[in-house]
N, C-alpha and C positions, 0 to 999 in steps of 0.2 A: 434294376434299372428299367425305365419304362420304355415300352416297343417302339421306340422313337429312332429318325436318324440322322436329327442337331443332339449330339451328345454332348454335357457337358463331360468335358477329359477330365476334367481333378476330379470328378465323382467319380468316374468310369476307374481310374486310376485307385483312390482311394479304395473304393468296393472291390477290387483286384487283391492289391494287398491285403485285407482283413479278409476275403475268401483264401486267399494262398497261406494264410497263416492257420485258420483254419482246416485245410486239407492237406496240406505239407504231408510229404509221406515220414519225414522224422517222429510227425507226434504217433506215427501207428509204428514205430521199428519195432516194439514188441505184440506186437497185435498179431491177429491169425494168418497166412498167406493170403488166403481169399481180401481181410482188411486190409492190407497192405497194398496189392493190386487195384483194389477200386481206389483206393485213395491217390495212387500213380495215375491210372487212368483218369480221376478224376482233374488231378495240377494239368494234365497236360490238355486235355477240353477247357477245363480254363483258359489256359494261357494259350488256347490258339484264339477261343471266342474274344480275349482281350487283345492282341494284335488286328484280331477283322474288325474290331471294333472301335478301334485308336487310329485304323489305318483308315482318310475317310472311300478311296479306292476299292479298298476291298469291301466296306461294310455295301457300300453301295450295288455290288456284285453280289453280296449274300442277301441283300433286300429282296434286290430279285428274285435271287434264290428259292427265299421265304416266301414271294408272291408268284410263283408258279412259273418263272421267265427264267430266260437265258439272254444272256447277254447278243449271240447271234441272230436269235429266234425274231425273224421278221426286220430283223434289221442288215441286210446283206449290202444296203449303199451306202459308199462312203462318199462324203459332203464331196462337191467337185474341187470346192478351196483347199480342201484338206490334200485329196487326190493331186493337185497341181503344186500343191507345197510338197510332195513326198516326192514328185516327179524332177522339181527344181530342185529340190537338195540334195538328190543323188546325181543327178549331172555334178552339180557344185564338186562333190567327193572325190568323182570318177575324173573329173577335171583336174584336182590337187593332187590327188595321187597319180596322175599320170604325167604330170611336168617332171622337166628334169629336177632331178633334187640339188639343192642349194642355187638353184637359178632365183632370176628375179622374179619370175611369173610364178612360178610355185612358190615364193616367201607371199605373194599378193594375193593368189589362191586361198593359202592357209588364212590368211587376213580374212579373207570373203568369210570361208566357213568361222571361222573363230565370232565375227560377226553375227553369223546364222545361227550359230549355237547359245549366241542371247537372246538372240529373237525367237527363236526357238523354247528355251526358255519361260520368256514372255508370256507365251502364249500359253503353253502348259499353266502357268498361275494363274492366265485369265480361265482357262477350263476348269480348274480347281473352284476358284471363287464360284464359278458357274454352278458347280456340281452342291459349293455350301449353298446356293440359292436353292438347287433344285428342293435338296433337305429340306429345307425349311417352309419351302411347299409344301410337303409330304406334312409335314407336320399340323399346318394350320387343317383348312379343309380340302384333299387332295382330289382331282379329278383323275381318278388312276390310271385311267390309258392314254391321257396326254402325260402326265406328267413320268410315264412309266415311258413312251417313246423319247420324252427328254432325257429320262436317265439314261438310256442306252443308249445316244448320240452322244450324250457328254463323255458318257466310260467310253464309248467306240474312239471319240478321238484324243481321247486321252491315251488309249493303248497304241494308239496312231503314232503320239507325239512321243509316247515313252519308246519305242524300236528307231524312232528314227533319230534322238537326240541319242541314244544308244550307239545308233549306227554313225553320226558324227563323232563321238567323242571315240570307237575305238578306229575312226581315219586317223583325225589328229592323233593319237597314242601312234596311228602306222606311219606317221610322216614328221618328220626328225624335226621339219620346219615349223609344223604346229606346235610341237611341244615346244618350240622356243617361243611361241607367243603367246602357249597359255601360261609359262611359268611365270 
């Protein structure tokens, strides 16, 4: 596959399979110990490089990787939108779970966040799309420290969006009210 990170997935997928067919530890079961273990060791380096690399979150975080960075590294602020949405939605939380249960404020509460957890959502897809933009940067002719500061604001608020729809979905799991209004 070429050093690239717009993958196409049926390639990536196909070249999976005919690698794992390939190194399968069944075609070594009578082979030497030492072949048998390279060939274990080998399915399983595959099949992690094939998850970082299907997943486009993780490849994005292994580019880095690959290019000397760390996803932290010089990037210690978080957007102030992002910071006042973490701040709004956990009010929101602390709000639902602290009405009385089967009141009418806490069935309207749970509405709120049920609400939030779409747009919450939303937003996470619009970072996604983002993130297939930034790729396809990367790929034409990239200007690598802008477009290496893009990455890490997109993954920064993507891991932003992933803990905190996290953190709504297990309120709702805590609050008897929201599960009646996701089911």
């Amino acid at each position: 596959m070429p050093r690239k990170l717009t993958i196409d997935l049926d390639a990536l997928e196909r070249r999976y399979h005919e690698l794992s067919r390939k190194l399968h530890p069944d075609r070594f079961a009578s082979s030497a110990p030492r072949v048998r273990d390279a060939s274990l060791r080998a399915t399983a380096t595959l099949t992690r490089s094939y998850r970082t690399l299907r997943d486009p979150i993780a490849r994005g975080l292994y580019w880095l990787e690959l290019n000397g960075q760390k996803l932290a590294e010089n990037n210690k602020r978080v957007a102030p939108e992002l910071a006042e949405l973490v701040f709004e939605v956990q009010e929101q939380l602390t709000e639902m779970l602290d009405a009385p249960a089967d009141s009418g404020a806490a069935r309207e509460r749970a509405s709120q966040v049920v609400a939030r957890r779409a747009e919450l959502q939303a937003t996470m897809d619009e970072k996604l799309a983002e993130l297939d933009r930034n790729f396809a940067k990367w790929d034409q002719t990239p200007d690598e420290k802008i477009l290496t500061a893009e990455l890490k604001s997109i993954l920064s608020g993507i891991a932003y969006l992933r803990t905190l729809i996290r953190d709504v979905d297990r309120a709702l799991e805590n609050s008897k009210t929201g599960e009646n209004l996701t089911s």
